[in-house]
C-alpha positions as YAML, in Angstrom:
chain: A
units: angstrom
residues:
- id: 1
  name: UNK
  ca: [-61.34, 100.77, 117.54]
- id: 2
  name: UNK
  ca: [-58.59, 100.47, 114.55]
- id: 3
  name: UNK
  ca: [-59.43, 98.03, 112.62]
- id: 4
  name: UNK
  ca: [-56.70, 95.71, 111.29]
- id: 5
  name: UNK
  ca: [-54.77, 95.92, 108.21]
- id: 6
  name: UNK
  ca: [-55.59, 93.54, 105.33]
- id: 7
  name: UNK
  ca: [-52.80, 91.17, 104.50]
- id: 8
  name: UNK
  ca: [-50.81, 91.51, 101.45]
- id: 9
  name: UNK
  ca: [-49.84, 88.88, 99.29]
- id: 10
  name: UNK
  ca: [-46.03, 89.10, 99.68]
- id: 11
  name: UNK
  ca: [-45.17, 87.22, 96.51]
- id: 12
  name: UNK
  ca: [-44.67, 89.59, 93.71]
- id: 13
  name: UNK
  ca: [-44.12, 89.37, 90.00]
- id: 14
  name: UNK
  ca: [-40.48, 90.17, 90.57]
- id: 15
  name: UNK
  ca: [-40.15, 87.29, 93.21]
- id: 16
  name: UNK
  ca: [-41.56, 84.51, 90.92]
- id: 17
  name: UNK
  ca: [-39.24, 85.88, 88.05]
- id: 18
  name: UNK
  ca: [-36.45, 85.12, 90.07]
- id: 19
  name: UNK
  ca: [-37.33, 81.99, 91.00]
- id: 20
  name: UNK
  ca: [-37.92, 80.64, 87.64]
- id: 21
  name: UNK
  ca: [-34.31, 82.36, 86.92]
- id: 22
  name: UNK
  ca: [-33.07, 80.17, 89.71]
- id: 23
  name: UNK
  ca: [-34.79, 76.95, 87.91]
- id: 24
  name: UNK
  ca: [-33.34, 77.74, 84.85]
- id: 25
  name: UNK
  ca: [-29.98, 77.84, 85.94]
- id: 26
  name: UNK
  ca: [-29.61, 75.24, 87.66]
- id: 27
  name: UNK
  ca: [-31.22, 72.90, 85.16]
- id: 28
  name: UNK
  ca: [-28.83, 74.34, 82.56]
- id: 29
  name: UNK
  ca: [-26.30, 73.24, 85.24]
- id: 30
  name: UNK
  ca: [-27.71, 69.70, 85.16]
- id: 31
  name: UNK
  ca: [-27.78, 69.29, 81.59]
- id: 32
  name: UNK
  ca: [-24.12, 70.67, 80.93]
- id: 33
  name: UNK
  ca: [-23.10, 67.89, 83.84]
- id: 34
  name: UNK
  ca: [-24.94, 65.10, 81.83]
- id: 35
  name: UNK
  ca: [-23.82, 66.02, 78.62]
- id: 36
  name: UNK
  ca: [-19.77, 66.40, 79.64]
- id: 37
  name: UNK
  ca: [-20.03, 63.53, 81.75]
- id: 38
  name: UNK
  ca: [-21.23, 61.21, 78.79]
- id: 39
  name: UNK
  ca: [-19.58, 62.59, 75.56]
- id: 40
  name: UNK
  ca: [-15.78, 63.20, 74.36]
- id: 41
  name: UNK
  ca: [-15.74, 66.07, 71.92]
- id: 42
  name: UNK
  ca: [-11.71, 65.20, 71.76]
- id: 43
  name: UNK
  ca: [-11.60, 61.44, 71.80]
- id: 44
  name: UNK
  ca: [-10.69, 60.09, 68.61]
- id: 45
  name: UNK
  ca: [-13.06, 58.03, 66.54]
- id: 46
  name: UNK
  ca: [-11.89, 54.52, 66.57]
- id: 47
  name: UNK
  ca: [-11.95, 52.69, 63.11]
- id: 48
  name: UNK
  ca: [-12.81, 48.83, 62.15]
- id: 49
  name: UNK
  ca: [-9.43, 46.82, 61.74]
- id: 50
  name: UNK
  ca: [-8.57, 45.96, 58.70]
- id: 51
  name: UNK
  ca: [-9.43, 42.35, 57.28]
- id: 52
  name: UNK
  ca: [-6.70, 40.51, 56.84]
- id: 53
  name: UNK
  ca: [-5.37, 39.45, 53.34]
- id: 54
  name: UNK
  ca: [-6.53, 36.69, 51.83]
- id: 55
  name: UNK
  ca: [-4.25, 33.59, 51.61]
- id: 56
  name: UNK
  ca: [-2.37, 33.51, 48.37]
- id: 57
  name: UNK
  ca: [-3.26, 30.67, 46.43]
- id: 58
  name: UNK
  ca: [-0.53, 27.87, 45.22]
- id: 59
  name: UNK
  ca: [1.80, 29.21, 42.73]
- id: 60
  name: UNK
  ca: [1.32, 25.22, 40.77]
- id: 61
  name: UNK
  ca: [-1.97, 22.94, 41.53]
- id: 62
  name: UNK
  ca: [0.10, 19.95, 40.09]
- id: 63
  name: UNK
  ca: [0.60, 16.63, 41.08]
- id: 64
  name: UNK
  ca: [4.44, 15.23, 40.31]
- id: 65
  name: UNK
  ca: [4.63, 13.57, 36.60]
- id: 66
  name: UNK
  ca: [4.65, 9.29, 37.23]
- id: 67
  name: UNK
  ca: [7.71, 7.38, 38.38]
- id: 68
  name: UNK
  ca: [9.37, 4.28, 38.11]
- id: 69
  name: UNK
  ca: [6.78, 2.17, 40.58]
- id: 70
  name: UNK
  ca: [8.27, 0.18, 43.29]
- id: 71
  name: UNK
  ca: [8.00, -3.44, 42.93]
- id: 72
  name: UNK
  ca: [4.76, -5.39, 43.96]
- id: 73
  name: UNK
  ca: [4.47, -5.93, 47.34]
- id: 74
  name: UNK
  ca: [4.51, -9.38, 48.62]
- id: 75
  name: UNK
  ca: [3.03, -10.22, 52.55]
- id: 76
  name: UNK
  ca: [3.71, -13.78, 52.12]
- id: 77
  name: UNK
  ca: [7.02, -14.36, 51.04]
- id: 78
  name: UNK
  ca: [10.19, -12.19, 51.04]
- id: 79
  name: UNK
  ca: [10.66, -8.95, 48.47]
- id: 80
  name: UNK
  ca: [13.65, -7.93, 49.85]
- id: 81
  name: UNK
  ca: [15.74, -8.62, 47.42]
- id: 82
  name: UNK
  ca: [13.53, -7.54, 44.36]
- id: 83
  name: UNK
  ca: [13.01, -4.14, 46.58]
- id: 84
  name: UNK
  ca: [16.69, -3.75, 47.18]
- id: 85
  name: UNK
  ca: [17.84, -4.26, 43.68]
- id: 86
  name: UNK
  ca: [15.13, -1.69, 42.10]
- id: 87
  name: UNK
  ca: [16.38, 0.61, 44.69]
- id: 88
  name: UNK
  ca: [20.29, -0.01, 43.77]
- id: 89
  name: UNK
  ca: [19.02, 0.39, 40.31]
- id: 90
  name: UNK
  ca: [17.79, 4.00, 41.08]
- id: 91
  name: UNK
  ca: [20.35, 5.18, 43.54]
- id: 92
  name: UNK
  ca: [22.89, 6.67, 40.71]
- id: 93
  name: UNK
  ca: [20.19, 8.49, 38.64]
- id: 94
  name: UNK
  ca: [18.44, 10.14, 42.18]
- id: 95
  name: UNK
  ca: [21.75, 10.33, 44.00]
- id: 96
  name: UNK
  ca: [20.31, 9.15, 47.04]
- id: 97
  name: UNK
  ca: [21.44, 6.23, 48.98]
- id: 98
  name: UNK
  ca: [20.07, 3.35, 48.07]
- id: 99
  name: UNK
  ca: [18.80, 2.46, 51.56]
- id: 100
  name: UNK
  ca: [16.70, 5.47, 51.67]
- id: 101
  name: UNK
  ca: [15.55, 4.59, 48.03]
- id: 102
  name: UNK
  ca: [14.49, 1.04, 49.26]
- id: 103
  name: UNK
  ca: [12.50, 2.90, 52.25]
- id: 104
  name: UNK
  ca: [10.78, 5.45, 50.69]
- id: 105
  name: UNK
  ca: [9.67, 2.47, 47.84]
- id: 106
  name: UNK
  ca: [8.77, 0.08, 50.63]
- id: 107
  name: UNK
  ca: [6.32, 2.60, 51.76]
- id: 108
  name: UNK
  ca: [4.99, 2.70, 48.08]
- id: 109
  name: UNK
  ca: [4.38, -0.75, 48.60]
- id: 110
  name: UNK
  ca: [2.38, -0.93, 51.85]
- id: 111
  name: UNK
  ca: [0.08, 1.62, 50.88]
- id: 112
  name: UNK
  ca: [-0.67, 0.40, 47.47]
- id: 113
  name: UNK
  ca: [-2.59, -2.33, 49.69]
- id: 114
  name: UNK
  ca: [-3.37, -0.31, 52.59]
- id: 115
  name: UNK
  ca: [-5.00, 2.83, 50.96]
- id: 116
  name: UNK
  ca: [-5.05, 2.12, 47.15]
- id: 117
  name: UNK
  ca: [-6.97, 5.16, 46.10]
- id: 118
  name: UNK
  ca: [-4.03, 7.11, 47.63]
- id: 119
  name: UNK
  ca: [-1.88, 6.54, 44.53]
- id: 120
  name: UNK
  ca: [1.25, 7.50, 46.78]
- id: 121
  name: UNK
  ca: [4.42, 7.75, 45.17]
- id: 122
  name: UNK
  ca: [7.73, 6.96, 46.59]
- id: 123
  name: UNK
  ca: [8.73, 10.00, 44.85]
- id: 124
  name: UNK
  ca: [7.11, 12.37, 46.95]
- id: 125
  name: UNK
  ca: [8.18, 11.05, 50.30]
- id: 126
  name: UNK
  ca: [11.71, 11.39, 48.93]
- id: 127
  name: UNK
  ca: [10.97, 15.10, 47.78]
- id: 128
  name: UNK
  ca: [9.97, 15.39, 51.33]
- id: 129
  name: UNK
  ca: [13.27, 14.47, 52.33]
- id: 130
  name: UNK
  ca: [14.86, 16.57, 49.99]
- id: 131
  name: UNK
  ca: [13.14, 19.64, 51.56]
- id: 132
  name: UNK
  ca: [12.95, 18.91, 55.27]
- id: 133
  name: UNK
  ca: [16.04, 16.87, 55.59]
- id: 134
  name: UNK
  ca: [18.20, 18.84, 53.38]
- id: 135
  name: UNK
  ca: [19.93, 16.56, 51.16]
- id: 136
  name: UNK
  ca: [20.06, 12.70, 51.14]
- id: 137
  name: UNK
  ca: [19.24, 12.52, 54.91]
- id: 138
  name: UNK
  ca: [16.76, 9.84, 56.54]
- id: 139
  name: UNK
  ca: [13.35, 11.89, 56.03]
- id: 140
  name: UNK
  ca: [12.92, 13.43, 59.50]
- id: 141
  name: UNK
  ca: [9.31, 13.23, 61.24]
- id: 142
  name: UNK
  ca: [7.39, 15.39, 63.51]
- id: 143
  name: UNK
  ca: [6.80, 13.50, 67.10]
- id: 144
  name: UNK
  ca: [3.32, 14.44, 66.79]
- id: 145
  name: UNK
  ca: [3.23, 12.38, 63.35]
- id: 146
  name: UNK
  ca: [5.13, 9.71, 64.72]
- id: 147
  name: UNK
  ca: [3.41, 8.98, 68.19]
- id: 148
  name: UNK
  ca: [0.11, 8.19, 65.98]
- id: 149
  name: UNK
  ca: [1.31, 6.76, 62.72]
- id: 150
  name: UNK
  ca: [4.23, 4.93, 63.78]
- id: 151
  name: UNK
  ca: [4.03, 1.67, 62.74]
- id: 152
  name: UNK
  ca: [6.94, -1.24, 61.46]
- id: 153
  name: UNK
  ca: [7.75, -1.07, 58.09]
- id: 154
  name: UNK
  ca: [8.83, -4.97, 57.65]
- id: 155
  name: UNK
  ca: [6.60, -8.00, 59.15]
- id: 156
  name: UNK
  ca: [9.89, -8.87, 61.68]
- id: 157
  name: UNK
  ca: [7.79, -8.22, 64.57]
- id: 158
  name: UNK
  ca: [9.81, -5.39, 65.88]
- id: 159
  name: UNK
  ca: [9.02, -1.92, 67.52]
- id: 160
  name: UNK
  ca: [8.67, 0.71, 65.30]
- id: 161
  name: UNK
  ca: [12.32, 3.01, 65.03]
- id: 162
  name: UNK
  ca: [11.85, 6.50, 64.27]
- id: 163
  name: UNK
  ca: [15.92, 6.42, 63.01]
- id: 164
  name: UNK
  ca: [15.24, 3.39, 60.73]
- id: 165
  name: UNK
  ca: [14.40, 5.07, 57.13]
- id: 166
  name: UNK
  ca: [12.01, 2.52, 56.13]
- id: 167
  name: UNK
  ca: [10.12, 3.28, 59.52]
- id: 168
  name: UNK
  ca: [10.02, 6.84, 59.03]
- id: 169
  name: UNK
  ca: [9.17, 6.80, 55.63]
- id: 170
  name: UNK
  ca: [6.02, 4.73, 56.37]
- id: 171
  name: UNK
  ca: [4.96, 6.45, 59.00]
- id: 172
  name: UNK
  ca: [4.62, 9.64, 56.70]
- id: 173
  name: UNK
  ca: [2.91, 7.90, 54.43]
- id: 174
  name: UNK
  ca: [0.11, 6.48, 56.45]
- id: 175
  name: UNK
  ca: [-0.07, 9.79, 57.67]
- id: 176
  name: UNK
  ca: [-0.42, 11.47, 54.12]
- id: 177
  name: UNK
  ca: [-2.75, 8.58, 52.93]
- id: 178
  name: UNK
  ca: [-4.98, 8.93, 55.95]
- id: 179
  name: UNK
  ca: [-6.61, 12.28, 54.11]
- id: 180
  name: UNK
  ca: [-8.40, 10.19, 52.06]
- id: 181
  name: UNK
  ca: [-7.04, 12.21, 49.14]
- id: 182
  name: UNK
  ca: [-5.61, 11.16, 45.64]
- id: 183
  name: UNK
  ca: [-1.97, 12.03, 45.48]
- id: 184
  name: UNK
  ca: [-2.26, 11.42, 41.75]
- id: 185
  name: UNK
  ca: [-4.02, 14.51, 41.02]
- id: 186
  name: UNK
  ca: [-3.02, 18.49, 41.55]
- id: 187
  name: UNK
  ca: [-5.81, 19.48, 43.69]
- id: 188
  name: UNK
  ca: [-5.51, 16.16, 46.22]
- id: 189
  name: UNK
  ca: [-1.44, 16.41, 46.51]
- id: 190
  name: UNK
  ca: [-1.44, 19.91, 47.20]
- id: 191
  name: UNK
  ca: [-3.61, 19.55, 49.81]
- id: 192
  name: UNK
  ca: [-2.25, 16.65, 51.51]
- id: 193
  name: UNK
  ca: [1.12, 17.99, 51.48]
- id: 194
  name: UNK
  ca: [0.18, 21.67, 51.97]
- id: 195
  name: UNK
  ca: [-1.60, 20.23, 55.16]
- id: 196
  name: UNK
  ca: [1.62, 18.28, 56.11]
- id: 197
  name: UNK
  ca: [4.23, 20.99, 55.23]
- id: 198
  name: UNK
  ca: [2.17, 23.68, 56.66]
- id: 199
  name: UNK
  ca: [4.38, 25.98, 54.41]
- id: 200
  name: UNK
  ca: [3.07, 26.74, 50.58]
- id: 201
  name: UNK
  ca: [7.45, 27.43, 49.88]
- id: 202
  name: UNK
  ca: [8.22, 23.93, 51.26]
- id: 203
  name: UNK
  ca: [5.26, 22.00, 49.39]
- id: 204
  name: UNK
  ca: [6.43, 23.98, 46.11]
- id: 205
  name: UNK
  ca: [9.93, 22.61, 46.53]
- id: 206
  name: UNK
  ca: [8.72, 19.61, 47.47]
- id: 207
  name: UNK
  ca: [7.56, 19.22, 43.97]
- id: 208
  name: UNK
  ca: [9.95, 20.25, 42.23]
- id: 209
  name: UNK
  ca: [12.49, 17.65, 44.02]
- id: 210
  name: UNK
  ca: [9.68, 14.78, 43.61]
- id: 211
  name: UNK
  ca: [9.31, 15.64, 39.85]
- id: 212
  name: UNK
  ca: [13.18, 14.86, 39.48]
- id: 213
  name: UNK
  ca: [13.26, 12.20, 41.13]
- id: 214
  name: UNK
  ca: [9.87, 11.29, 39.37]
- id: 215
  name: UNK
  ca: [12.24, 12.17, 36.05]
- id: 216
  name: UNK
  ca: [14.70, 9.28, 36.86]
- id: 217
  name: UNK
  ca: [15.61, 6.39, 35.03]
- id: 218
  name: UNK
  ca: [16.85, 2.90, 36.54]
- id: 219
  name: UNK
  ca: [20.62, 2.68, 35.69]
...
């Protein structure tokens, strides 16, 4: 009787080399994938943007020098004619007409009792006109400005007319005085007219025109 063969184990060196060849490989495979799929050797890096500049501050922190006040306003009785001949008084020396004088002084006068500490000058609102109107024209008004300030300039019980000078002039100035600033000093005109021009070029101007008219003398 032949007896039977004894098995071999079939699994030799070599064969387990190769296998762990095959292992290695393909994990090298794997990582190369992962890597590619998650980096960009060429992408260029991206840089921070740039801050942006800093605002310029105002070329003059200056309020404009004192004028020739408006007369003292009077809400029982009549000041038109007081108001009308200061204004024809001032009309040669400004060269403005003397009706927008008269309106840009009657808003002096309302807010000398309707916001004291704003220290508003009627020379202002007409530098205001200077710059935004371009010459001797009514001072013109933003609609936003107007549909919340609007209010009558004279106690004659009309609506308020954003073509009548006096009108438009007071509704600037309620909207100027409702900062709560002092108009009598740099730091509180430049920012209350700054925050109305919305243009540092304009509000310069704007002082220089309200210090000559500030500058002028009743004829």
């Amino acid at each position: 009787m032949v007896e039977p063969t004894p098995s071999r184990d079939i699994t030799s060196p070599r064969s387990w080399t190769s296998l762990w060849l095959v292992i290695g490989l393909v994990a090298t495979a794997l990582v190369l994938i992962f890597t590619l799929g998650t980096t960009r050797p060429d992408a260029p890096a991206q840089s921070a943007p740039s801050p942006a500049p800093p605002v310029a501050p105002p070329p003059v922190v200056a309020a404009p020098r004192s004028a020739v006040a408006a007369p003292v306003d009077h809400p029982t009785r009549s000041d038109e004619a007081e108001l009308d001949a200061w204004a024809r008084s001032l009309a040669g020396p400004t060269k403005l007409p003397a009706a927008l004088v008269s309106a840009y002084g009657r808003a002096e006068m309302r807010m000398r009792g309707e916001a004291p500490a704003c220290h508003l000058s009627w020379a202002t609102l007409a530098g205001l006109g200077q710059v935004q109107a371009v010459g001797s024209g009514p001072l013109p008004v933003p609609q936003a400005v107007w549909d919340r300030w609007a209010a009558r300039a004279t106690n004659d019980g009309k609506r308020p007319d954003q073509r009548n000078p006096a009108d438009a002039a007071y509704a600037v100035a309620r909207a100027l005085c409702s900062t709560g600033a002092d108009l009598s000093t740099g730091n509180g005109w430049w920012t209350t007219v700054l925050g109305y021009t919305q243009s540092q070029q304009d509000t310069q101007d704007t002082l220089t025109a309200a210090d000559t008219f500030a500058a002028a003398k009743p004829g």
